[in-house]
KOLLUM-237072 format. One record per residue: residue number from 1; residue in three letters; x, y, z of N, C-alpha, C in turn. Coordinates in steps of 0.05 Angstrom, whole numbers, plus 5000, padded with zeros to 4 digits. Layout:
<dotis>
(NUM, 'ALA', (X, Y, Z), (X, Y, Z), (X, Y, Z)) ...
</dotis>
This chain:
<dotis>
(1, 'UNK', (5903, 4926, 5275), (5900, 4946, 5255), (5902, 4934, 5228)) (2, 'UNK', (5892, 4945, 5210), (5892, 4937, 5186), (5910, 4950, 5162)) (3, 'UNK', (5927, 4933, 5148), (5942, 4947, 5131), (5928, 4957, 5102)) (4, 'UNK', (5950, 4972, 5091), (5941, 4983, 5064), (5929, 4953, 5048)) (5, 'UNK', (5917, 4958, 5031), (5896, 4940, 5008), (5891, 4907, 5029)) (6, 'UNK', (5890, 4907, 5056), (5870, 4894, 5069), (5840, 4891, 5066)) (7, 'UNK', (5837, 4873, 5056), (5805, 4875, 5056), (5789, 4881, 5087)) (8, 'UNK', (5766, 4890, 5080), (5745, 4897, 5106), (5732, 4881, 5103)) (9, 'UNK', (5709, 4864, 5103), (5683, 4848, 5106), (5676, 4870, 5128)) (10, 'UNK', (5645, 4880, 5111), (5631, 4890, 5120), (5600, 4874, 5115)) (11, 'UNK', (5579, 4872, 5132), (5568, 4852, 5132), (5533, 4877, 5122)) (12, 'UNK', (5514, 4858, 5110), (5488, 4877, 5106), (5476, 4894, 5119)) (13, 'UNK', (5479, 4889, 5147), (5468, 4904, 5170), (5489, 4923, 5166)) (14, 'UNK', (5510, 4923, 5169), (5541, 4953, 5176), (5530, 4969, 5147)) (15, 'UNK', (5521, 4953, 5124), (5514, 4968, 5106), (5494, 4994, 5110)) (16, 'UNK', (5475, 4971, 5113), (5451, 4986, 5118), (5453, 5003, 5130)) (17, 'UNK', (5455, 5002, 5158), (5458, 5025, 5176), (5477, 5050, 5173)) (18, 'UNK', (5492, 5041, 5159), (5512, 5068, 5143), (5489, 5076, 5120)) (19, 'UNK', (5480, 5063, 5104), (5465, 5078, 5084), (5435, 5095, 5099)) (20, 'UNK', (5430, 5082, 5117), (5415, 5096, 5127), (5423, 5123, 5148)) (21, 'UNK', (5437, 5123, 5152), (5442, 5151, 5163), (5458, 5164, 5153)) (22, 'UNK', (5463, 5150, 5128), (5467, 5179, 5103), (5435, 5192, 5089)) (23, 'UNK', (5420, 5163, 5092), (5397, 5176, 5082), (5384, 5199, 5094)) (24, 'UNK', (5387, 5191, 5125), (5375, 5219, 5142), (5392, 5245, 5139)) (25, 'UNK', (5416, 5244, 5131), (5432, 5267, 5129), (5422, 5277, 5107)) (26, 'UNK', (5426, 5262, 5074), (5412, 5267, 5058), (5383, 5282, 5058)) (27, 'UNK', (5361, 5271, 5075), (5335, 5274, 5073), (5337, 5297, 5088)) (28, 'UNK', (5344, 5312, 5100), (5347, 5335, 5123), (5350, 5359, 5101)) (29, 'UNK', (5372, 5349, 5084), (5385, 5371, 5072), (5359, 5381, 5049)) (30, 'UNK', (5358, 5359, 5036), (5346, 5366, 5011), (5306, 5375, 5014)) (31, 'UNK', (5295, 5367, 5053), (5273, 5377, 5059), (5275, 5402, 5065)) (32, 'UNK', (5301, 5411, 5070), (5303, 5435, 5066), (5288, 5453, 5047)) (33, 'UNK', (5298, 5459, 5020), (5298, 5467, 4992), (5277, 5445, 4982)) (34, 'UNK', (5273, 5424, 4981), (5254, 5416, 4957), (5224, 5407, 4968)) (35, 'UNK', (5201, 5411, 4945), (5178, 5404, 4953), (5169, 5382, 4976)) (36, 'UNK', (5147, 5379, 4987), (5144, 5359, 5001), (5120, 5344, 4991)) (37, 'UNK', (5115, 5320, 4983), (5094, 5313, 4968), (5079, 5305, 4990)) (38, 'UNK', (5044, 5300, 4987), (5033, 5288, 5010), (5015, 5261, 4987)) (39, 'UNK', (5003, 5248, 5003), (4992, 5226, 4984), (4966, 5232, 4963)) (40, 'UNK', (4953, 5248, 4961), (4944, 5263, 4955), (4958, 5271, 4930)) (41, 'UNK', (4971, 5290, 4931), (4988, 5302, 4908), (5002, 5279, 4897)) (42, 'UNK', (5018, 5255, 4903), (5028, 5238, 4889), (5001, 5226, 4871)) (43, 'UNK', (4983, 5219, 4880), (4968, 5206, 4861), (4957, 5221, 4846)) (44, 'UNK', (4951, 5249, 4847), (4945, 5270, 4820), (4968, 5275, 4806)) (45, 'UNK', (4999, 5266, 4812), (5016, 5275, 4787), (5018, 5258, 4770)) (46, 'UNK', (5021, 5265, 4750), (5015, 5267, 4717), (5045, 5252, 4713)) (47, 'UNK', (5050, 5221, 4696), (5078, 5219, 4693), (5100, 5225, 4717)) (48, 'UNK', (5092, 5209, 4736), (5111, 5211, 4762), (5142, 5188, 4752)) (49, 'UNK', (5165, 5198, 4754), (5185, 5185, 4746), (5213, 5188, 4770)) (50, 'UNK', (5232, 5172, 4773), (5250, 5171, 4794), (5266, 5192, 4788)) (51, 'UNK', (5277, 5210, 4803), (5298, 5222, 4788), (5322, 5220, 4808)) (52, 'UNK', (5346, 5209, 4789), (5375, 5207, 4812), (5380, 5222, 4819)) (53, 'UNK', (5387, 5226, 4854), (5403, 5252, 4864), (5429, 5241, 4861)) (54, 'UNK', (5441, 5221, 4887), (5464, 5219, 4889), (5467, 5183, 4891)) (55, 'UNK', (5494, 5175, 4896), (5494, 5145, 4904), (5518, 5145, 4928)) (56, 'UNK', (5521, 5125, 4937), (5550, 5116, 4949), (5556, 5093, 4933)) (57, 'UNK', (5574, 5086, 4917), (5577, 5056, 4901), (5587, 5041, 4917)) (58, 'UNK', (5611, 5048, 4941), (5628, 5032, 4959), (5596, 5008, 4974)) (59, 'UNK', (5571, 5032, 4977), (5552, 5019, 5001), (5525, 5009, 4973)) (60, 'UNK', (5536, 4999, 4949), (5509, 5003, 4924), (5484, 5004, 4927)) (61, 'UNK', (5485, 5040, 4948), (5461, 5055, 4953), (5455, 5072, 4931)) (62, 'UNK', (5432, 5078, 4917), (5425, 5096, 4903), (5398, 5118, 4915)) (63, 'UNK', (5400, 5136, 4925), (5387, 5169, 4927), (5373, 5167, 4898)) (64, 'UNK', (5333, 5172, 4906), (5319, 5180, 4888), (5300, 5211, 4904)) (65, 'UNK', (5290, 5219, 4885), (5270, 5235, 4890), (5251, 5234, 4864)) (66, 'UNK', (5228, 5250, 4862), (5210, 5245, 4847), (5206, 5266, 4828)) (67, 'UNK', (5197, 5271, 4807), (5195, 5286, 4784), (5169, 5284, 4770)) (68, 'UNK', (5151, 5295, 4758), (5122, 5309, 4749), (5115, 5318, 4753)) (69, 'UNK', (5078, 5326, 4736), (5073, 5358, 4743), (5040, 5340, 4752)) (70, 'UNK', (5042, 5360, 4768), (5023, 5374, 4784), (5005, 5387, 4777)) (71, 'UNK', (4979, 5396, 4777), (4962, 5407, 4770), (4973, 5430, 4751)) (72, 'UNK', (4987, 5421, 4718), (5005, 5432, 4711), (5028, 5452, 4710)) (73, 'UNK', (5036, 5438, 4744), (5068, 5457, 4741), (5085, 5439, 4747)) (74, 'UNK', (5105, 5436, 4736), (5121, 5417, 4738), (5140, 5417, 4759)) (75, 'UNK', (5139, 5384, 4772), (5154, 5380, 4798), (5180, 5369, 4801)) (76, 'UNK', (5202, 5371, 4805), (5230, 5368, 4796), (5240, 5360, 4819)) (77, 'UNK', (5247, 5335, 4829), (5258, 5327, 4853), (5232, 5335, 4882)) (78, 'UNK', (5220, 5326, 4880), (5205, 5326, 4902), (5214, 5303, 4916)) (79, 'UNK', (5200, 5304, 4950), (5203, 5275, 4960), (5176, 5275, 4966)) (80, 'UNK', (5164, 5247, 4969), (5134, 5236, 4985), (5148, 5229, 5014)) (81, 'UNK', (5123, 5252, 5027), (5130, 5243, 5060), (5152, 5255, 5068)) (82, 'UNK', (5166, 5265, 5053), (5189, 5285, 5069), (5220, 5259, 5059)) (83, 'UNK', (5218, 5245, 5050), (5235, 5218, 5047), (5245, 5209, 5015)) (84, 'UNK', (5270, 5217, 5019), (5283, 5192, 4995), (5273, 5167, 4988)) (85, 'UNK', (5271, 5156, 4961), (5273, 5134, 4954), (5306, 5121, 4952)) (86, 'UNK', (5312, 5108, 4970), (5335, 5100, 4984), (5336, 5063, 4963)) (87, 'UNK', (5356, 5058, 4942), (5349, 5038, 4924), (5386, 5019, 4936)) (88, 'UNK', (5369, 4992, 4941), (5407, 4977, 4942), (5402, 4964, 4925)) (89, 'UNK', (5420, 4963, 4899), (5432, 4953, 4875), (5461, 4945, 4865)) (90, 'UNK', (5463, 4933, 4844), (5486, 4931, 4848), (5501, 4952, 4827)) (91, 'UNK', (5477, 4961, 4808), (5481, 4987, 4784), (5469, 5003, 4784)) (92, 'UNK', (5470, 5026, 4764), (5458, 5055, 4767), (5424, 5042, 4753)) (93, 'UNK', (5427, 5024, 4730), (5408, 5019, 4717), (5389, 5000, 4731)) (94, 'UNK', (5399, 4981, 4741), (5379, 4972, 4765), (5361, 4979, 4795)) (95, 'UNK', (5371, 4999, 4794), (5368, 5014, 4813), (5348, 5036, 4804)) (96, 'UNK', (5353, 5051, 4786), (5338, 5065, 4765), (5306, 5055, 4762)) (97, 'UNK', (5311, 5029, 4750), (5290, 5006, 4748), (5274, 5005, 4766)) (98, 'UNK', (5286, 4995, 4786), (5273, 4994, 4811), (5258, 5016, 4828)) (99, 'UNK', (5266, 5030, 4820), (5261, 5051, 4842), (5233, 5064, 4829)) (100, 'UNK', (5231, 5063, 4788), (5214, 5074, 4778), (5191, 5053, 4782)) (101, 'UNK', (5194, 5017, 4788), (5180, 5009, 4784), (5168, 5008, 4819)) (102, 'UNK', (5183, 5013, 4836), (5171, 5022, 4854), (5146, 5043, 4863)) (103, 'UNK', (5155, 5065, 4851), (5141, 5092, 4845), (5118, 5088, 4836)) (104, 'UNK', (5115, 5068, 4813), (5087, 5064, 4799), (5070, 5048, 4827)) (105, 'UNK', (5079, 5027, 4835), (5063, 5013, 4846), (5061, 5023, 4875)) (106, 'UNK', (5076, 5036, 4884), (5060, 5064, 4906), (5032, 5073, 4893)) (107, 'UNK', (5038, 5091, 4873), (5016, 5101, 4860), (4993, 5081, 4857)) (108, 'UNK', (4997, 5062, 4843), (4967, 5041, 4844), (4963, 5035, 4870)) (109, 'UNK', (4984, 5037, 4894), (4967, 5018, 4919), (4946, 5038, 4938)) (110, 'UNK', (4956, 5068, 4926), (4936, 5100, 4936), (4919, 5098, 4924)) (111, 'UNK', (4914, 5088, 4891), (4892, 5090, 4880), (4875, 5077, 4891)) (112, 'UNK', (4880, 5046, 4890), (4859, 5025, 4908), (4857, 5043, 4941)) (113, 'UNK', (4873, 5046, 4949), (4859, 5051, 4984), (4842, 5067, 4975)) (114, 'UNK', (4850, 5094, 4959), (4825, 5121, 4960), (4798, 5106, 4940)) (115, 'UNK', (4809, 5078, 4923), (4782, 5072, 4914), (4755, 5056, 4934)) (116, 'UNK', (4768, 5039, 4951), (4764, 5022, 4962), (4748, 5039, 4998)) (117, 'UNK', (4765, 5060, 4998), (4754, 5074, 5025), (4724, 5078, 5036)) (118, 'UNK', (4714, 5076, 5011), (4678, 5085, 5017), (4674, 5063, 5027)) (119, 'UNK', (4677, 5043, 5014), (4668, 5017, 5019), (4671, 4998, 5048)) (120, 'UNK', (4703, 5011, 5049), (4708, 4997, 5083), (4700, 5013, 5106)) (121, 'UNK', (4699, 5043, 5098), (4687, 5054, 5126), (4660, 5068, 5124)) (122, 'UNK', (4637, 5055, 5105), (4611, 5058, 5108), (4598, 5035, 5123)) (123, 'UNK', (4574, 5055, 5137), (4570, 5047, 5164), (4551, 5020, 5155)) (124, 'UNK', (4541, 5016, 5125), (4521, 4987, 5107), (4541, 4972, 5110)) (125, 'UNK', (4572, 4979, 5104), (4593, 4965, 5104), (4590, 4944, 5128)) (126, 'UNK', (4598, 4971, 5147), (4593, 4958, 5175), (4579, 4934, 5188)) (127, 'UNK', (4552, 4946, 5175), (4527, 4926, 5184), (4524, 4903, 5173)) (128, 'UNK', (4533, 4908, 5144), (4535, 4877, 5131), (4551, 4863, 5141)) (129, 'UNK', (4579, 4868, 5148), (4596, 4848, 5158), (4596, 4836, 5188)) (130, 'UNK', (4565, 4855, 5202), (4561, 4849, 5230), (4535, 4821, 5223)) (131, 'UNK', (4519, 4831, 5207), (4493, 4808, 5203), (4499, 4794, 5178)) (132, 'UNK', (4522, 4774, 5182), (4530, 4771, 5150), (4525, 4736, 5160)) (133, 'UNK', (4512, 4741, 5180), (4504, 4708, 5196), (4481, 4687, 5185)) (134, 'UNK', (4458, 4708, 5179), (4435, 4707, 5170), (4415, 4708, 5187)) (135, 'UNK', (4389, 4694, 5177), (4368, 4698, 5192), (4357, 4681, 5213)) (136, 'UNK', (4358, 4684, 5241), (4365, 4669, 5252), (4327, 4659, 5265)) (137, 'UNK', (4319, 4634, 5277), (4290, 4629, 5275), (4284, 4640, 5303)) (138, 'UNK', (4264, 4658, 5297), (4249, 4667, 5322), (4222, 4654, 5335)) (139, 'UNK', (4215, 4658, 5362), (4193, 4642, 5368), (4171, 4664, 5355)) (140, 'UNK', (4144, 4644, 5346), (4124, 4663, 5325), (4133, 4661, 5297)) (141, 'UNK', (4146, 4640, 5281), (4164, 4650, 5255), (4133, 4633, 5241)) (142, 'UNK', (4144, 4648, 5213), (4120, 4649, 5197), (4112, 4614, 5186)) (143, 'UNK', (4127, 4596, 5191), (4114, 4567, 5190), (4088, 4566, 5216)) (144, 'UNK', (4089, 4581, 5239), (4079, 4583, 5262), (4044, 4601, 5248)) (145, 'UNK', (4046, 4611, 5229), (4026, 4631, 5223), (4011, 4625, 5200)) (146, 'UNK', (4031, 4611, 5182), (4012, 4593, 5157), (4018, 4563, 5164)) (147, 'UNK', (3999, 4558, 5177), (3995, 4522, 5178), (3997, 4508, 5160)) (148, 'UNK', (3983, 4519, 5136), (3982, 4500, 5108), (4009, 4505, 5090)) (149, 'UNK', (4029, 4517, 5104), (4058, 4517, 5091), (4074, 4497, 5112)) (150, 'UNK', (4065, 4502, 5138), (4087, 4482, 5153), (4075, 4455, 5146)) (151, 'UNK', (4040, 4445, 5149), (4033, 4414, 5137), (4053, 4411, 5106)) (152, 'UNK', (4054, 4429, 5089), (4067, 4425, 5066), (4097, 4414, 5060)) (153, 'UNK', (4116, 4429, 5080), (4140, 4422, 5078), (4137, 4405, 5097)) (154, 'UNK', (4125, 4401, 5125), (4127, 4375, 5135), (4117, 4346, 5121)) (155, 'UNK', (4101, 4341, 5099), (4096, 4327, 5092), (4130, 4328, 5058)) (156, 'UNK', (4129, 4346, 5043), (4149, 4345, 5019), (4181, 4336, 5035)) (157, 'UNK', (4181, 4355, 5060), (4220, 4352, 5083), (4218, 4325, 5094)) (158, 'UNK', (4198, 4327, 5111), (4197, 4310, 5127), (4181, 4282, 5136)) (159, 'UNK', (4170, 4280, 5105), (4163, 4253, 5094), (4137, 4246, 5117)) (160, 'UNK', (4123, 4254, 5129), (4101, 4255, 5138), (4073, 4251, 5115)) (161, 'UNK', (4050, 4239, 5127), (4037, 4237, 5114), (4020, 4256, 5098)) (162, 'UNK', (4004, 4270, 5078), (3991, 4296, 5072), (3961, 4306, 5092)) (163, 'UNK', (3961, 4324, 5097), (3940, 4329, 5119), (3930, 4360, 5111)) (164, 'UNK', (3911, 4366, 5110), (3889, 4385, 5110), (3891, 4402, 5129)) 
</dotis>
C-alpha cells in the first residue's frame, strides 16, 4: 500500500486509457444536448474555432468542441462525428493551440478530398490509369501500309541503304 504524499508513476498508456474513457463518458453526455456536425457541415462553417469544455490537469487532457455558424446561425460547442477533440498538453494554451490548429487542417484535408473526388472516381479517371501503358504494336500497323515511311525510317533508324 502506498502512504500519504507517495509518489504513483503512472506510465502514458495508464494515462491514456483513463483519458479516454473519460472521453467516452464525456462524449455520451454532451451527444446528448449538443449538435452533431457531419463533414459536410464542418466544411461550410464559416470561422470554425476550438472551444474549451473541460480538462483533467492531474491526466494534461484538455476537452474541445467546436464553435461557428452555419449557414448563418451560429454553432456553439458542436462535436464532428459525435466526438470530442480530446488535446494532451502540458497547458491550457497549448492545447488551445493545438487543438485550433488541428481544426483548420481537418477542414483543408475535406476541402481537398471533396475537391479531388471527381477526379479519382471518374470512370476517364479509371481508364487513363488502366491504358496509361501506351500504344502497344499490332500485326497490320501502319509502317506495314505506307512502305515509303517504313523504307524511310529504315534507311534515317536503321542505317540501311535509300531505296524507292
Amino acid at each position: 500500500m502506498s502512504e500519504p504524499g507517495d509518489k504513483i508513476v503512472v506510465t502514458n498508456s495508464e494515462v491514456a486509457t483513463e483519458a479516454q474513457a473519460k472521453a467516452k463518458q464525456i462524449n455520451s453526455e454532451l451527444s446528448k444536448r449538443r449538435e452533431i456536425l457531419t463533414a459536410d457541415q464542418l466544411v461550410s462553417l464559416i470561422s470554425p474555432r476550438a472551444r474549451f469544455e473541460c480538462d483533467f490537469p492531474d491526466l494534461n487532457a484538455y476537452f474541445f468542441t467546436i464553435d461557428g455558424v452555419l449557414n448563418g446561425r451560429k454553432i456553439a460547442g458542436a462535436m464532428f462525428a459525435g466526438e470530442c477533440i480530446l488535446i494532451f498538453e502540458d497547458n491550457y494554451m497549448k492545447a488551445a493551440d493545438l487543438a485550433n490548429r488541428g481544426l483548420r487542417e481537418t477542414v483543408k484535408l475535406l476541402h481537398e478530398e471533396y475537391e479531388t473526388r471527381d477526379l479519382r472516381l471518374s470512370p476517364v479517371a479509371a481508364g487513363l490509369a488502366m491504358d496509361a501503358t501506351g500504344r502497344k504494336a499490332k500485326p497490320g500497323d501502319q509502317l506495314q501500309k505506307l512502305p515509303k515511311l517504313r523504307r524511310l525510317l529504315e534507311h534515317l533508324i536503321g542505317g540501311k541503304p535509300w531505296q524507292w
